[in-house]
C-alpha positions in Angstrom: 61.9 -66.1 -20.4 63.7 -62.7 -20.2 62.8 -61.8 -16.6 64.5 -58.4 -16.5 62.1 -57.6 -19.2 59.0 -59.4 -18.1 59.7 -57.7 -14.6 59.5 -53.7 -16.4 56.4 -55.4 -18.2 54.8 -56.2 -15.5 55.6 -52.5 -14.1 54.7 -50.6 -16.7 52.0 -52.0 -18.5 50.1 -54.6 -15.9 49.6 -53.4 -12.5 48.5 -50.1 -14.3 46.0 -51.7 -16.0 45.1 -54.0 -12.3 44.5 -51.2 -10.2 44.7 -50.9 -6.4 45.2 -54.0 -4.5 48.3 -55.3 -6.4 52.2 -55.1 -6.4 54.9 -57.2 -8.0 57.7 -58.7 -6.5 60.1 -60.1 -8.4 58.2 -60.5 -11.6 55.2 -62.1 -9.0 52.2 -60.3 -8.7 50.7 -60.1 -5.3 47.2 -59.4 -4.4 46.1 -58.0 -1.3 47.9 -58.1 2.4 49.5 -61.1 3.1 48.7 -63.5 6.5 48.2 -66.7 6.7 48.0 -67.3 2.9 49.3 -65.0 0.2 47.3 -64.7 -3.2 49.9 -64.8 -6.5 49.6 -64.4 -10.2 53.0 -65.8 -11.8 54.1 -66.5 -15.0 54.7 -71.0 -16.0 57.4 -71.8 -17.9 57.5 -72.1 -21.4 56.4 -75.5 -22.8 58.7 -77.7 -25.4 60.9 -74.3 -25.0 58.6 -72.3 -27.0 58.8 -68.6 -26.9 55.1 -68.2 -25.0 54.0 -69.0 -21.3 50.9 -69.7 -19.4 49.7 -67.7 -16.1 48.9 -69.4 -13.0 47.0 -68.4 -10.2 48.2 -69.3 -6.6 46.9 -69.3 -3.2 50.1 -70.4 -0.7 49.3 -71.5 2.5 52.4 -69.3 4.3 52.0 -71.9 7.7 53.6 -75.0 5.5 57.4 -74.0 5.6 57.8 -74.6 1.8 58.5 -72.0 -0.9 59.1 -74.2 -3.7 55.9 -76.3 -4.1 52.1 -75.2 -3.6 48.3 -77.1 -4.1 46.1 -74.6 -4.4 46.2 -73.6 -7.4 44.8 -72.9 -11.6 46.0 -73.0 -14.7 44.6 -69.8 -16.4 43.2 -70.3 -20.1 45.5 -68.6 -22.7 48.7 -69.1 -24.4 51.0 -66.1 -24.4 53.6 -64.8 -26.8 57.5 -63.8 -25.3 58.0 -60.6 -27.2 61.7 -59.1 -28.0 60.2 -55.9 -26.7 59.2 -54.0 -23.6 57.1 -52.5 -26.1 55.8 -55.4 -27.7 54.4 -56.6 -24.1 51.7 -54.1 -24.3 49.0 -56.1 -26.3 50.2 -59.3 -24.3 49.7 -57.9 -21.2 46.2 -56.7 -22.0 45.0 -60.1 -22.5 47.1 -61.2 -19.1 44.8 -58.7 -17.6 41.5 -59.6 -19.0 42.6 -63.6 -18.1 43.6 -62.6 -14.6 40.5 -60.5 -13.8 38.0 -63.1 -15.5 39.6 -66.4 -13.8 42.0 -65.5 -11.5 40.3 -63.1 -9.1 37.3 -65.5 -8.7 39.4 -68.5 -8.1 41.5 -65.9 -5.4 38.2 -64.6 -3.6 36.6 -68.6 -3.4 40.0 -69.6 -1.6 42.3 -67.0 -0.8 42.0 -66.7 2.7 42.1 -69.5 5.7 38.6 -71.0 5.1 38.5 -71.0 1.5 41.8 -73.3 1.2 39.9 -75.5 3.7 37.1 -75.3 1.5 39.7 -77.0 -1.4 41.3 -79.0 0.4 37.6 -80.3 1.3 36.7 -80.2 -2.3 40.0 -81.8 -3.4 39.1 -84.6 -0.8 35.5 -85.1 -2.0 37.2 -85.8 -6.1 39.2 -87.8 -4.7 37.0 -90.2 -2.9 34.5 -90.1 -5.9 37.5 -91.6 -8.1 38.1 -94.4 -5.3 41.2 -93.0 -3.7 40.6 -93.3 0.4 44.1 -93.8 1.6 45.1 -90.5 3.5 47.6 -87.9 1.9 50.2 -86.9 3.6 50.6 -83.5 2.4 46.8 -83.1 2.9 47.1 -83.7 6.6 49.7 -81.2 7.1 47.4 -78.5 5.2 44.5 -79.6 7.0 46.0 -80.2 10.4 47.5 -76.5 10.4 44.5 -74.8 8.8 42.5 -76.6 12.2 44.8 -74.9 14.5 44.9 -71.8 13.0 41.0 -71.9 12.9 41.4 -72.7 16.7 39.6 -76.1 16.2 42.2 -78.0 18.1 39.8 -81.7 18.0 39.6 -81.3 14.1 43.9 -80.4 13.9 44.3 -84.1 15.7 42.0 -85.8 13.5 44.2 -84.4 10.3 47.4 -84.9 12.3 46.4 -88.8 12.8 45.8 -89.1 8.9 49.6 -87.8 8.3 50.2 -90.6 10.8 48.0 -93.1 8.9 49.5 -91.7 5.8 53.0 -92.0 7.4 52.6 -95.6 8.1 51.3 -96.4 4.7 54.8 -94.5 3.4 56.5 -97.0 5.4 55.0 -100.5 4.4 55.7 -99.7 0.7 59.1 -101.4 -1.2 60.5 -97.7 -1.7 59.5 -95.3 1.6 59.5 -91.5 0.3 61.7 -89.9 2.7 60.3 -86.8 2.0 56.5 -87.6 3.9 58.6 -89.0 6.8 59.7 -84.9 6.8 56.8 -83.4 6.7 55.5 -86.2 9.4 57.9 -85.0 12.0 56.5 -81.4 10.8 53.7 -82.1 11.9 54.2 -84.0 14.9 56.4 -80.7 16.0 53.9 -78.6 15.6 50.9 -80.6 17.3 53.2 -81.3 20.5 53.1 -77.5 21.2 49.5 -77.8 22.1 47.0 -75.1 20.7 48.6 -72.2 21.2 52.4 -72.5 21.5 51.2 -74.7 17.6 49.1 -71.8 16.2 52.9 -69.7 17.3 55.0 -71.2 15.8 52.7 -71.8 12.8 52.9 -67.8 12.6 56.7 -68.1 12.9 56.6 -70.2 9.5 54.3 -67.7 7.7 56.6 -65.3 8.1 59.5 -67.0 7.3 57.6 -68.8 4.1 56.6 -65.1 3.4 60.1 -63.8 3.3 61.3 -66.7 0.7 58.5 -66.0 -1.7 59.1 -62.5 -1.0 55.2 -61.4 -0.5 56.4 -60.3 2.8 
């Protein structure tokens, strides 16, 4: 994708046609203030290197210290064309409108803030366990654990943070350990031996930081 020209796209034609409530940053779009989570609309790569892309609609949770990766999220329906032109955007970004305010905004008011990404994380958990799959999730726990202290329900925040434990354990007993749960494990044992409040500080530390590298900040 051209960014430089998806960017003056984005600019001229679809926050326009958004209204109040959104900017772009760096070809992103950004709805609303930005806290503990930040709501984004961002383009997906093209597939089989076709000229077209997807959208995708993402809720981060700014308390994780990751910029790179991200759960809560959707696919939006559609399969856009790359034009040559800034011109040629216009009719493209008309449907990227229609698909964002149709799928995207819904999706952002169910979970865009603290308690709706518990409520998919809860959701998430409740697919899971209907397909059979029980054995705790590591990145799970750290989502849940910090969403707990940030809700200020310290008893619930230990009962995730033993599940990363459980989880890290399980991590350990297999043939090939994945070094990168025994990182978010010490994440989250960090955080939890702050106790309640010096946790839900430094938890605010992260979203900033997290905030800054996905530049919604």
């Amino acid at each position: 994708m051209d960014v430089g020209r998806w960017e003056k796209a984005v600019d001229t034609y679809l926050l326009p046609a958004l209204g109040d409530g959104w900017r772009a940053v760096e070809g992103r779009l950004v709805r609303g203030s930005v806290g503990w989570t930040a709501q984004t609309v961002q383009p997906l790569p093209p597939r089989h290197r076709r000229p077209n892309f997807q959208m995708e609609v993402v809720v981060w949770l700014l308390a994780v210290p990751v910029a790179d990766s991200y759960t809560c999220a959707r696919r939006l329906h559609g399969v856009f064309p790359e034009p040559d032109t800034l011109a040629g955007y216009e009719p493209v970004m008309a449907g990227i409108r229609d698909v964002i305010l149709r799928e995207g905004v819904p999706f952002l008011d169910r979970y865009g803030d603290v308690e709706g990404f518990l409520a998919y994380r809860r959701e998430w958990e409740a697919r899971d366990a209907e397909r059979g799959l029980t054995d705790p999730d590591m990145v799970a726990s750290e989502e849940i654990a910090y969403l707990q202290v940030i809700r200020g329900d310290w008893d619930a925040a230990l009962a995730a943070a033993a599940l990363a434990e459980e989880a890290g354990e399980l991590n350990r007993s297999r043939p090939h350990p994945v070094a990168w749960e025994d990182e978010i494990l010490e994440r989250v044992r960090a955080v939890i031996a702050l106790g309640p409040d010096g946790a839900r500080e430094a938890l605010a530390r992260n979203a900033l930081v997290t905030a800054a590298a996905l530049s919604t900040a």
